[in-house]
C-alpha positions, -999 to +999 in steps of 0.1 A: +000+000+000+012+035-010+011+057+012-013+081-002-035+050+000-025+048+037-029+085+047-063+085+028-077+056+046-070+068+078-079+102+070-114+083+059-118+063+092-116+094+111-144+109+088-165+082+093-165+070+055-163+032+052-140+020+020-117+036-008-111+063-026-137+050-048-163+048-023-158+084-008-167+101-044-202+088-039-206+100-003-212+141+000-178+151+020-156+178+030-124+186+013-092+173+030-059+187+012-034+162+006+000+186+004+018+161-024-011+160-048-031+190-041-063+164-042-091+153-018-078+129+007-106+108+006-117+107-022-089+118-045-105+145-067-102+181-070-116+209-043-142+216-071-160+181-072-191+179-069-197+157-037-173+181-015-188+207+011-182+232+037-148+251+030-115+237+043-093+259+071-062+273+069-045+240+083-057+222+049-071+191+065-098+207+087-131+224+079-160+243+092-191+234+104-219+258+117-197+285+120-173+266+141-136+250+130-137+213+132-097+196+136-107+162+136-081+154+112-053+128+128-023+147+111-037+185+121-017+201+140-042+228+151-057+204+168-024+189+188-023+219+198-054+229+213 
């Protein structure tokens, strides 16, 4: 396994999206920068696709939700911090 393929799977269990890349393009989910590609963690695909909501924070793996910044994001280092 890559490890693209292992950074997007973990950054899909901590979304709560069950199976691949593949999988995640069908589900309606936020955008999670990965720095080497410049693509969706989860799913793989652009910031402009379709199936991608809110808008992602400064810390590129994040996003908001309600007005609030959500770090749930294992690799964020906003939220080691906090």
């Amino acid at each position: 396994m890559s490890d693209f393929q292992d950074r997007g799977e973990a950054a899909r269990r901590a979304a709560g999206i069950d199976g691949t890349a593949g999988d995640a393009q069908d589900i309606r989910h936020r955008f999670v920068l990965d720095e080497p590609t410049g693509g969706c963690l989860l799913c793989g695909l652009a910031e402009t696709y379709r199936q991608h909501i809110d808008r992602p924070l400064g810390c590129g793996w994040c996003y908001e939700e309600q007005g609030e910044e959500v770090h749930p994001h294992p690799e964020c280092k906003v939220k080691a911090e906090a």
